[in-house]
N, C-alpha and C positions, 0 to 999 in steps of 0.2 A: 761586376765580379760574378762569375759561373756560379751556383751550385755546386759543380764538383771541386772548382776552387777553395770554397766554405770551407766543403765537409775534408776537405785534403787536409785545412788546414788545424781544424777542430782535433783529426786524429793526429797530427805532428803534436798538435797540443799536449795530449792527455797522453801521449807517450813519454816527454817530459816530465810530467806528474810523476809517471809510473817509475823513471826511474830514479827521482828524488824517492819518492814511496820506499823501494828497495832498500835504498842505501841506510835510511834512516828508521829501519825495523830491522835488517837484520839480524842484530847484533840484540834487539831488545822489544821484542811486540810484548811483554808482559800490561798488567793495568797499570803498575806506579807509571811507564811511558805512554801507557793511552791516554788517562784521567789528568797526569800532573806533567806529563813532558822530564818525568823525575827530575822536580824543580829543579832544573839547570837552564833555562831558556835565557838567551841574552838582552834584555831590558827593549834596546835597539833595535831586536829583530820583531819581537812581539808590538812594539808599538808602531814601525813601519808595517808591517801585517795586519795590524788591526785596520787598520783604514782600507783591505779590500772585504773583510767582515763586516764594518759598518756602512759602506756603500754597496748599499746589493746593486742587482741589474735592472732593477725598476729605477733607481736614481739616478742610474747610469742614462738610462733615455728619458727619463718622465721631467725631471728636475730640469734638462734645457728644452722640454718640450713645453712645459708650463709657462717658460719665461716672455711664449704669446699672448695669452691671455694680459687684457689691460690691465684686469682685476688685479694680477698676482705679480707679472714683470721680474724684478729683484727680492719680494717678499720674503723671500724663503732664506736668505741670510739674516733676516732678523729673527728666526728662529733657530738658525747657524748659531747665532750669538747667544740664544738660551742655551742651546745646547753644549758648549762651550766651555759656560758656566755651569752647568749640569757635574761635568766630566770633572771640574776642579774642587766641586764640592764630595764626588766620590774618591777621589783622590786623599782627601784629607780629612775625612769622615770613614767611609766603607770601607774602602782598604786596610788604613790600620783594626778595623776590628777583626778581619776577616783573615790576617796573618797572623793576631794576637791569638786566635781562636785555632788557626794551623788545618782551616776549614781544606776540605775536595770538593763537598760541594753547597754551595753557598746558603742553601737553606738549612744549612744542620744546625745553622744561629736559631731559627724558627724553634729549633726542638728543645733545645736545651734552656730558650730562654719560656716558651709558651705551652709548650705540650707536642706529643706525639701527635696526634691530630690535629694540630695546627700546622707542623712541620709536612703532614702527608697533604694537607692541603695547601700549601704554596709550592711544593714540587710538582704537584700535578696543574694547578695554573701552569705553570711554566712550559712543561709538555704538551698541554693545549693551545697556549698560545706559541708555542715556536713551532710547531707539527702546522700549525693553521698557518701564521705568517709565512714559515719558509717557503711551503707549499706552495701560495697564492705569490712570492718573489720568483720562482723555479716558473709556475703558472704562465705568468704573462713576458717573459724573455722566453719561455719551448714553443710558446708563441711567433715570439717573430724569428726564431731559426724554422720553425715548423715551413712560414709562408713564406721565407725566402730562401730555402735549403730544402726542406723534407718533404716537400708538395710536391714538387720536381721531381723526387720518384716513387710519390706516392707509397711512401712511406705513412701509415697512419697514425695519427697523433699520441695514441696511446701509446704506444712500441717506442715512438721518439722520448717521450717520458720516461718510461723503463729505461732505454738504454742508456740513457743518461743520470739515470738513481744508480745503474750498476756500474756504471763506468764510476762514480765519483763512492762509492762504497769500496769499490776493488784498490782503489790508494789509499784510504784511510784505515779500513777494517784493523788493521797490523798493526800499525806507528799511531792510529789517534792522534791526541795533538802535539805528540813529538813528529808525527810529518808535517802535519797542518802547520808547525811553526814555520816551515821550512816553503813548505806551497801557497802559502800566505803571501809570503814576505816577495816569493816570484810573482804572483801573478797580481800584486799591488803595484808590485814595478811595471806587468804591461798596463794597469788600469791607468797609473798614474803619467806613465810613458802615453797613450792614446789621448789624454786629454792634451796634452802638450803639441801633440804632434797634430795632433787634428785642427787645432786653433791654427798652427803654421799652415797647415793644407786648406784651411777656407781663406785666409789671409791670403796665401798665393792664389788661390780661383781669381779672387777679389779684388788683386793687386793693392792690397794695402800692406804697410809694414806694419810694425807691432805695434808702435805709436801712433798711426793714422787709424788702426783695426781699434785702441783702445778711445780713440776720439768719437768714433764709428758707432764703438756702443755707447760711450758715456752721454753724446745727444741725442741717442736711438730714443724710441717710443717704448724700448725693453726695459731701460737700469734704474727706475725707482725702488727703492732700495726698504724708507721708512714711509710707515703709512700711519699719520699721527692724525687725520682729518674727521675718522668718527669712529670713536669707542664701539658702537653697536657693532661694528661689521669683523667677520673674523681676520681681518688682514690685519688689527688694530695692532700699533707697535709693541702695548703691554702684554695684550695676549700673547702675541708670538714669543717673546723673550719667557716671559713665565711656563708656556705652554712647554719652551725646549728647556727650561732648568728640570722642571719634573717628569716630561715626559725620557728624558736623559737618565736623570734618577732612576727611574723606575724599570726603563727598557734596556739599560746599558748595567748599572750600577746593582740590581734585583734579581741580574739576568743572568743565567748561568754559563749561556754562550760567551760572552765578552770578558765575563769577570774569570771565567778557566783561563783563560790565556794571563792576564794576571799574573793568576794564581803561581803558575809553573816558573815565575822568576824564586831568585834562591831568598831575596831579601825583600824586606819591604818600602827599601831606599829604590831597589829597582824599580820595583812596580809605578811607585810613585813618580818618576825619572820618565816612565814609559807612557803613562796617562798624560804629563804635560809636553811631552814630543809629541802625543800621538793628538791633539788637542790643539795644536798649533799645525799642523800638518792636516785635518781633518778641516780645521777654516779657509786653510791657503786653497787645497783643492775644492772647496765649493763655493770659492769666489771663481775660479777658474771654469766650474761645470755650467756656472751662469753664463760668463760670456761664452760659450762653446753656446749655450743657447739662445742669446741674442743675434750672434754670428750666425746661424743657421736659420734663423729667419730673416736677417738681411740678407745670407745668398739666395734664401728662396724668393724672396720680394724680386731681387732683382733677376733672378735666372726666371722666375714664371711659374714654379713648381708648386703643387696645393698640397696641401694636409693629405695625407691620406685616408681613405676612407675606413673604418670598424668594417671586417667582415660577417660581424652580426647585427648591428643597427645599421650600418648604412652613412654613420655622421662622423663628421673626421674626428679624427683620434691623434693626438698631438704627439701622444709617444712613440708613435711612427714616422716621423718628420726625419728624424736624425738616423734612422736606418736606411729610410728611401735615400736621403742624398746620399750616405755614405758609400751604399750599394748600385747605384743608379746613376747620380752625378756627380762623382769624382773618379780619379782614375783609382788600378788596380792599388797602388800602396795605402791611400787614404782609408778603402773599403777593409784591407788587413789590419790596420792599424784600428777599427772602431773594432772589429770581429774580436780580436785580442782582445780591447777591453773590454767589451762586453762580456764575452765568454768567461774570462778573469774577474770581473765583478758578482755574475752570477753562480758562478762556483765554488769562490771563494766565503761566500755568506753561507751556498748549500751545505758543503762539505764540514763547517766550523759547529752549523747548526745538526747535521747528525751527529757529532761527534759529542756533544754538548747533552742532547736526547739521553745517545746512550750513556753516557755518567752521569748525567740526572736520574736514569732511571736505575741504573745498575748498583748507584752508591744508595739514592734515599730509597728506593724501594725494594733491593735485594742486599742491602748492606755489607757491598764489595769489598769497602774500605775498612770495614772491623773485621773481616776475615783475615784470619792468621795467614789463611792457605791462599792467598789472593791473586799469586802468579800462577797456581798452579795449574794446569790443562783443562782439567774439569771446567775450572771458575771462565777460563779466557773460554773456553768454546760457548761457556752461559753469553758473555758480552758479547760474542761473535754472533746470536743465534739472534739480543738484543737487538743488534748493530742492521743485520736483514731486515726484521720487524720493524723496525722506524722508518727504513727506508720504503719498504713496500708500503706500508701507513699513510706516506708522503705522495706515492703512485697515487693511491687510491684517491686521497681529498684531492690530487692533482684533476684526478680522471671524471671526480663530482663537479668540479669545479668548470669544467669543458662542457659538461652534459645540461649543468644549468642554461650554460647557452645565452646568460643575461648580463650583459657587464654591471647593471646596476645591482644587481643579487649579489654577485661576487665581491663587488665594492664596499658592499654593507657587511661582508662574510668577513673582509679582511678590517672594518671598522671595528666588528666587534672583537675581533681579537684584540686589537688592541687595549678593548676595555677590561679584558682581565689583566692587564700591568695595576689599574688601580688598589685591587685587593692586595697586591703583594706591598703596595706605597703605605696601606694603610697597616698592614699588618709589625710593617720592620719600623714606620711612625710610633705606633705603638710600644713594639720591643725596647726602644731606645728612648723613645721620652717620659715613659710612664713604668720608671725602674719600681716603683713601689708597689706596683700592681703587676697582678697575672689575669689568666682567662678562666671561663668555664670550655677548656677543652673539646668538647664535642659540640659544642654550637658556634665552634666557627666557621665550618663548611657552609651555614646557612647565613650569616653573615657577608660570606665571601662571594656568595651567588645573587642574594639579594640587594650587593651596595652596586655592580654594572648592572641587573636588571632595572634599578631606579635611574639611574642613569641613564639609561638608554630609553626610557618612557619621558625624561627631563627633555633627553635630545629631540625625540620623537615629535614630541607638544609643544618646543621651546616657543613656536611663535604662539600659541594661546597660554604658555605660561609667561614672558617673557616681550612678548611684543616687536618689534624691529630687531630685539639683541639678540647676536650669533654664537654661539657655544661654539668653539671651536678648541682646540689643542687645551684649552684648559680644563676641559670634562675631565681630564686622570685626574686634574687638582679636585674637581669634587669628587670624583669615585673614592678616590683616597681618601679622604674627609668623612663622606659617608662609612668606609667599611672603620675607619678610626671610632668615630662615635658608636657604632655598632658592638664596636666592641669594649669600649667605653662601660656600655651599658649590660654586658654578660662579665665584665669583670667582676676581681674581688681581690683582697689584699694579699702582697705576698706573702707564703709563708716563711721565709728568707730571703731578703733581696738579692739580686744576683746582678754583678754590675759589668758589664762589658763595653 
């Protein structure tokens, strides 16, 4: 597939966008339709939509690139499985508090139950870690359009970045996530659509039917699934399931990206309706992204095709495996159908996550949502002004992130964000199991900084703390635990209990 094919097809794309965009602002760009989708969203649409938000574009290649390595194979459905259960426990937990409470945005439980200061510090977690994560998802997909689209004509990598913050600002800025509901729900259809169809198109390379391709993999060297043989190592099967209950909790359920979409249904029969579709639709597709990745390494095995190489180490990189055949060895329909879902997985995560930014930052820190005057010109040109700043923000770590130059810098950049989800596990742990107590207010920022920085001295040393044993997904359960005790220990009793 050309270059100029790519990029033809990239702009057919976001033209699409542009005119669902239209259709679905016209009539209503105020904030009740930016922030809440003026709770009208239909249960159905948001939770087919959420699965192209929770599969960014690094899943999209990295998840069947991984399925080479001996180590890892199928591994990662048994965190499928945690996560799973993650989603059912927010469902029947998170949710009803967070309708009961008639929240916009999910930290405002933080303030009401712990202090102002508590609440400014788990919305800026949140800003940090999704400004950091989106980033470093955006990061390494501008990547492989950059070396197999933007090289070609020497287009420089920065400028590809930018055009692609603006291009996905310029559909949302308006509608928020009354479009997002809507560009969601399309471009899961092509994410979900490419994985279907790409399994068909290696099965035809390969001449196998669907039942010879699923024999193919299940004796392959890829489909080990459960790794119950040693406790110490991070593949261990408890870890993983435990890793995906709270890492789910925390990143999905704490998060203000996933849970706004939620939010915008009318009831909270919906929402719940939409979490266990969307839950059962979220496991089917990442049994399917596995063999999409065992398949790709038996056409490479047998066609001759190697890993590609990092353009900055030098040492193959897995998550380029499934771009090179897509682009390289299959013909023209196979090559459009991965670029759709690629493009549709990675902009579907970007776009959810500015949008999420801006009404994190616009409710808890310029208090959009108590303003009387809230649709008014003034207010929406504030979010509009928000809505540019987060995006250029996004440019920027995009463009730190290129300049470092180190994949293992970057790797460890996007580790750590991870580990601020811990404070927020420990903070809403806290809110909810420890009804009879409160904080001392101003000493939880320090807290909240000091429970990942121990954590990550834990991870650092594990083997002279630890020995053979591998920390692995379960570090949020002790970040969590730590900033819980932490704060344990600057509490004091309520002065009226307050129950939610």
């Amino acid at each position: 597939m050309t270059p100029f094919a790519i990029l033809s097809l990239i702009i057919v794309y976001f033209g699409l966008l542009f005119i669902i965009s239209h259709y679905t602002s016209k009539k209503n760009s105020g904030n009740d339709a930016f922030f809440k989708a003026n709770k009208n969203s239909k249960w159905y649409l948001v939770a087919f939509g959420m699965i192209g938000t929770a599969l960014s574009g690094v899943t999209f290649i990295s998840v069947p690139g991984e399925v080479g390595n001996p180590e890892n194979q199928f591994k990662y459905f048994q965190f499928v499985l945690g996560n799973a259960i993650g989603f059912l426990v927010i469902a029947k937990v998170l949710l009803p508090l967070y309708y009961r409470m008639n929240l916009t945005s999910i930290y405002s439980y933080i303030e009401q139950r712990l202090g102002t200061v508590s609440y400014k510090t788990a919305a800026f977690i949140f800003l940090l870690s999704r400004t950091i994560g989106s980033s470093f998802r955006l990061y390494l997909v501008v990547i492989v359009l950059q070396r197999y689209v933007f090289d070609f004509y020497q287009i420089p990598f920065a400028l590809t970045v930018l055009i692609s913050l603006a291009l996905i600002f310029a559909y949302t800025y308006r509608g928020g996530l009354k479009t997002i509901i809507i560009t969601d729900t399309l471009q899961t259809f092509f994410l979900v659509s490419s994985v279907f169809l790409t399994i068909f198109f290696i099965c035809n390379s390969l001449d196998l039917s669907f039942f010879e391709a699923f024999e193919k993999v299940k004796n392959s060297n890829y489909s080990k699934i459960f790794f119950y043989e040693d406790y110490l190592k991070g593949t261990y099967f408890v870890k993983q399931i435990l890793g995906g209950i709270f890492v789910t909790i925390a990143m999905v359920g704490l998060d203000q990206d996933l849970m706004q979409k939620n939010l915008s249904c009318a009831h909270i029969e919906d929402a719940q309706k939409n979490m266990y579709t969307f839950t059962g639709i979220f496991v089917l597709i990442n049994i399917f992204f596995l063999s999409v990745g065992a398949l790709l390494y038996i056409y490479a095995s047998q066609n001759n095709i190697e890993i590609p190489n990092d353009l900055i180490t030098g040492k193959p990189r897995t998550d380029l495996l499934f771009p090179e055949i897509a682009f390289h060895h299959l013909t023209i329909v196979p090559s459009v159908v991965f670029l759709l879902g690629l493009t549709a997985a990675t902009f579907a995560t970007t776009d959810s996550a500015l949008t999420a930014l801006t009404t994190s930052f616009c409710v808890d820190f310029l208090g959009m949502d108590k303003s009387e005057n809230a649709n008014k010109p003034n207010i929406v040109r504030t979010r509009h002004a928000v809505h540019i700043a987060f995006s250029f923000l996004m440019f920027i770590v995009i463009v730190i992130f290129n300049a470092i130059n180190d994949a293992s810098v970057v790797s460890m950049i996007f580790k750590i964000a991870s580990y601020t989800y811990g404070p927020l596990l420990g903070l809403y742990g806290f809110g909810l199991f420890m009804k009879s107590k409160t904080v001392k207010d101003k000493w939880v920022p320090f807290i909240c900084v000091l429970s990942p920085a121990i954590c990550f001295l834990i991870s650092k040393n594990s083997a002279a703390l630890l020995g053979d044993y591998v920390i692995d997904n379960e570090l949020i359960i002790i970040n969590g635990l730590i900033t819980f005790l932490g704060l344990l220990l600057i509490s004091k009793p309520a002065t009226s209990q307050t129950k939610f």
